[in-house]
C-alpha positions in Angstrom: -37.6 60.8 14.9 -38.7 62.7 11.6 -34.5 63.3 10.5 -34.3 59.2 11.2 -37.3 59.3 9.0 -35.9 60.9 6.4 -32.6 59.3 6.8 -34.2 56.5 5.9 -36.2 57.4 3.2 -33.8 59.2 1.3 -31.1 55.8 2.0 -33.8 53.8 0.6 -34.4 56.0 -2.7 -30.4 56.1 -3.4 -30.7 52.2 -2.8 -33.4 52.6 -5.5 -31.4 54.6 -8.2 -28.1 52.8 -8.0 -30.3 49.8 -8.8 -32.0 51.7 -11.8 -28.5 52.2 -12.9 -27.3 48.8 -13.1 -30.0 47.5 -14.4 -30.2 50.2 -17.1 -25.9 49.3 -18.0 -26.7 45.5 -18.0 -29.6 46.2 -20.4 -27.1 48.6 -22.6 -24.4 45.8 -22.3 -26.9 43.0 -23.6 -29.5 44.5 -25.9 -29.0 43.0 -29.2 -27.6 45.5 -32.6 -29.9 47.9 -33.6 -32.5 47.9 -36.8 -33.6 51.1 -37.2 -36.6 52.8 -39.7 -35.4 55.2 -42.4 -37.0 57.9 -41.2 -35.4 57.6 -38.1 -31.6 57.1 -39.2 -30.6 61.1 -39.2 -31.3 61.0 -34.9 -29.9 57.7 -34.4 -27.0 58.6 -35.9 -27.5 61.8 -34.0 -28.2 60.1 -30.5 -26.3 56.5 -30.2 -22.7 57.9 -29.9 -24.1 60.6 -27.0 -26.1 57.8 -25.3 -23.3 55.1 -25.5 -21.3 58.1 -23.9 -23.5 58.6 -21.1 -23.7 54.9 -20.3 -20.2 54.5 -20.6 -20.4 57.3 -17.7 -22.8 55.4 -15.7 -20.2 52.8 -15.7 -17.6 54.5 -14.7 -19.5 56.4 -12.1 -20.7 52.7 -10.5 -16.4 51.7 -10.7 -15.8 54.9 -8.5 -18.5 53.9 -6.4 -17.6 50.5 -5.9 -14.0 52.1 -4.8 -15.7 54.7 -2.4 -14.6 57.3 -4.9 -18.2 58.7 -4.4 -17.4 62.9 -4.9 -15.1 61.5 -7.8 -17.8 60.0 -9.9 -19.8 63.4 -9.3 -17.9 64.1 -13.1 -18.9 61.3 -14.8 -22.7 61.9 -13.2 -22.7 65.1 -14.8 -21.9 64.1 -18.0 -24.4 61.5 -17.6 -27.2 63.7 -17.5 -26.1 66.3 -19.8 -25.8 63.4 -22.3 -29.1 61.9 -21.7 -30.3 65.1 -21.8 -29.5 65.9 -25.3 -30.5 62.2 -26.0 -34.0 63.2 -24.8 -34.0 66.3 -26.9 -33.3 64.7 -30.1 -35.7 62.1 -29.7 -38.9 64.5 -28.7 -38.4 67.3 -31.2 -38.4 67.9 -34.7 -35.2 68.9 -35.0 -33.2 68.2 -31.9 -30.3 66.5 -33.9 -29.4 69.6 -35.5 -28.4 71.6 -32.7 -26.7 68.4 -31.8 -24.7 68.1 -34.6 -24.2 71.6 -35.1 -23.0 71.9 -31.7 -20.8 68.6 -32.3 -19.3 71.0 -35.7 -18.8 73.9 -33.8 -16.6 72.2 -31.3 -14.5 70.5 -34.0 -14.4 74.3 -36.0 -12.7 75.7 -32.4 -10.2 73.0 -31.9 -8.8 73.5 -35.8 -9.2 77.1 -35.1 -7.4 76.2 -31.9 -4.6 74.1 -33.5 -3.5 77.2 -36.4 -3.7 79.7 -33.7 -0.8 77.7 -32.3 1.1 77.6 -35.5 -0.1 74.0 -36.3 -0.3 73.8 -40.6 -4.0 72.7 -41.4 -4.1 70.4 -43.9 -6.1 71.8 -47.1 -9.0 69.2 -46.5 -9.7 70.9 -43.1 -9.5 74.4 -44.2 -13.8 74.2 -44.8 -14.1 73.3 -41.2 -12.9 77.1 -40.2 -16.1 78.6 -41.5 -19.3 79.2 -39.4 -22.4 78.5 -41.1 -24.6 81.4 -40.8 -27.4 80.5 -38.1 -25.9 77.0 -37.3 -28.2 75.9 -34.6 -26.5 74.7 -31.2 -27.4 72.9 -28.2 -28.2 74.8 -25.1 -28.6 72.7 -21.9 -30.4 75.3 -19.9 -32.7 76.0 -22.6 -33.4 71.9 -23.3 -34.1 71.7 -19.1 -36.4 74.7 -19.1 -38.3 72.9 -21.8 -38.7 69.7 -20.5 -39.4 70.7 -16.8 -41.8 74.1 -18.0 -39.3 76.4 -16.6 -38.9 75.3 -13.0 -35.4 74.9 -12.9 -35.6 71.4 -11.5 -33.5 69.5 -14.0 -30.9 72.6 -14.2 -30.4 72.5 -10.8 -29.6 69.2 -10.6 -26.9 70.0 -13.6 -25.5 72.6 -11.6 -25.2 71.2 -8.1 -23.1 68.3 -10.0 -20.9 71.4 -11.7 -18.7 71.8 -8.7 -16.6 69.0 -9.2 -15.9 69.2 -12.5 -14.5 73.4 -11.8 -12.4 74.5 -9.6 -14.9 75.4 -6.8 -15.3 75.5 -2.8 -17.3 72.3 -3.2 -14.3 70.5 -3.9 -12.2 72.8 -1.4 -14.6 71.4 1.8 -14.9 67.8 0.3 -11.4 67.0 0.4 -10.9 69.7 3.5 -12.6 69.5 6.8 -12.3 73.0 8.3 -11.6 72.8 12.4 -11.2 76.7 13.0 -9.3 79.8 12.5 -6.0 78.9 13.5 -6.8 75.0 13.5 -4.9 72.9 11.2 -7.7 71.0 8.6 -8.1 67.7 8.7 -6.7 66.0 5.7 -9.8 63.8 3.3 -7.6 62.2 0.2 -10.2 60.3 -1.2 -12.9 63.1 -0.3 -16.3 63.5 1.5 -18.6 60.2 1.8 -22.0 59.5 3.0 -24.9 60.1 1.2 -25.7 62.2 -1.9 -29.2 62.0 -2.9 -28.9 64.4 -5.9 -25.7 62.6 -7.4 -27.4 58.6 -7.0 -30.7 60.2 -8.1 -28.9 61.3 -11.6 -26.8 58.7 -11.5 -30.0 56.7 -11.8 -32.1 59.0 -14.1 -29.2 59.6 -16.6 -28.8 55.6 -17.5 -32.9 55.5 -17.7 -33.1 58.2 -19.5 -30.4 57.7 -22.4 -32.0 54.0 -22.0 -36.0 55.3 -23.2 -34.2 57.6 -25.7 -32.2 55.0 -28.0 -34.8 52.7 -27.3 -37.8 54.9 -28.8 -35.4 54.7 -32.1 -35.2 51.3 -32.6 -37.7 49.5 -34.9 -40.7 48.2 -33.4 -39.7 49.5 -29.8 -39.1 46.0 -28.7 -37.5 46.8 -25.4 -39.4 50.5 -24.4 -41.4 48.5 -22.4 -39.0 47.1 -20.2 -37.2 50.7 -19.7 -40.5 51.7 -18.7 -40.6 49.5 -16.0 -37.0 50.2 -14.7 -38.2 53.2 -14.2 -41.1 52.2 -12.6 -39.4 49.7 -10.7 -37.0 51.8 -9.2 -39.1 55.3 -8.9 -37.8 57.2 -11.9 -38.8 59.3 -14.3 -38.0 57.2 -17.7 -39.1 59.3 -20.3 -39.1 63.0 -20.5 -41.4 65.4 -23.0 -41.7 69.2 -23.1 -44.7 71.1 -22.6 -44.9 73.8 -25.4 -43.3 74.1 -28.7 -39.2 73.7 -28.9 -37.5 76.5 -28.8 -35.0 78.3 -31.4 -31.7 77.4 -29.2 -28.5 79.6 -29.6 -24.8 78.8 -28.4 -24.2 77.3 -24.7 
């Protein structure tokens, strides 16, 4: 009686999030342009391009679903949440867009670095981009989660248990494989494991509200916080995230 319990429950709160996603993607899809106050510009520009990503994730995530693609959309869920993540970060510390576009630098440096390496000729205007600055601050996921959950390792978890199907891993191995026995032939899943997934709906969910609070904080006047608020309400989510104690000094991933 308690498992049908809990069946239930936990069928009711991925009913929940996928509903917090959709209505976080039609909000994204309909929200008018964005006016935003000077002092403000440097982590917009920092934050719209990784929050449109991490909608744009959402969406495809809900496509997948809608196909029961379910374990497939476990990649764009990730990324999701590692996007709204950073979107978080920028928008509740003083200098969150720095590690963000330091970390957005560094990845450009290594594909240039990348591209000579393999005898490509860099053009002259690129050569600057090989250089490191000294102390260039970069975006640590683990370190941002710590911060915002006080160290308990919730929110990294939930990163990590997404991890396995974006790697090579045995997650992937038993969700397209179901293993009958030494000596049994497996039985054959080509479009994967279904059924339910409370940790993928419930970032699936959290990731759209998330980026949603964060861009929304950074327009003028806040117009539509308020209604991202409620989303999250609504549909039992956390929508807004802030850390306990001071930011930290974050080094490379």
């Amino acid at each position: 009686m308690a498992s049908t319990e809990n069946d239930h429950e936990l069928d009711r709160l991925a009913g929940l999030h996928m509903s917090a996603a959709h209505a976080a993607v039609e909000h994204w899809r309909a929200a008018e342009e964005f006016e935003v106050e000077r002092g403000a510009v440097r982590k917009f520009n920092a934050a719209y391009s990784v929050v449109s990503h991490a909608m744009s994730q959402v969406a495809a995530a809900l496509v997948l679903y809608d196909h029961q693609l379910t374990y497939t959309a476990r990649v764009n869920v990730r990324v999701a949440l590692e996007h709204a993540l950073v979107a978080q970060w920028i928008v509740h510390t003083d200098s969150g867009e720095d590690e963000v576009i330091g970390s957005m630098s560094r990845i450009h440096r290594n594909m240039v670095k990348d591209l000579q390496r393999g005898g490509t000729l860099i053009p002259p205007q690129l050569q600057a981009d090989l250089q490191h600055p000294p102390g260039e601050p970069q975006v640590n996921i683990l370190a941002i989660a710590d911060w915002f959950d006080g160290g308990t390792g919730a929110i990294y978890s939930l990163h990590r248990q997404l991890s396995g199907a974006v790697h090579v891993s045995l997650a992937t191995l038993t969700t397209y494989l179901q293993w009958r026995g030494e000596g049994e032939t497996p039985a054959l899943r080509p479009n994967g494991l279904g059924g339910r997934d409370p940790e993928q709906t419930l970032a699936l969910g959290w990731s759209a509200v998330l980026a949603m609070s964060a861009i929304e904080r950074l327009r003028s006047g806040q117009p539509h916080l308020s209604k991202i608020y409620q989303i999250g309400k609504d549909y039992e989510l956390v929508p807004d995230l802030r850390g306990t104690q001071p930011a930290p000094q974050l080094g490379t991933r």
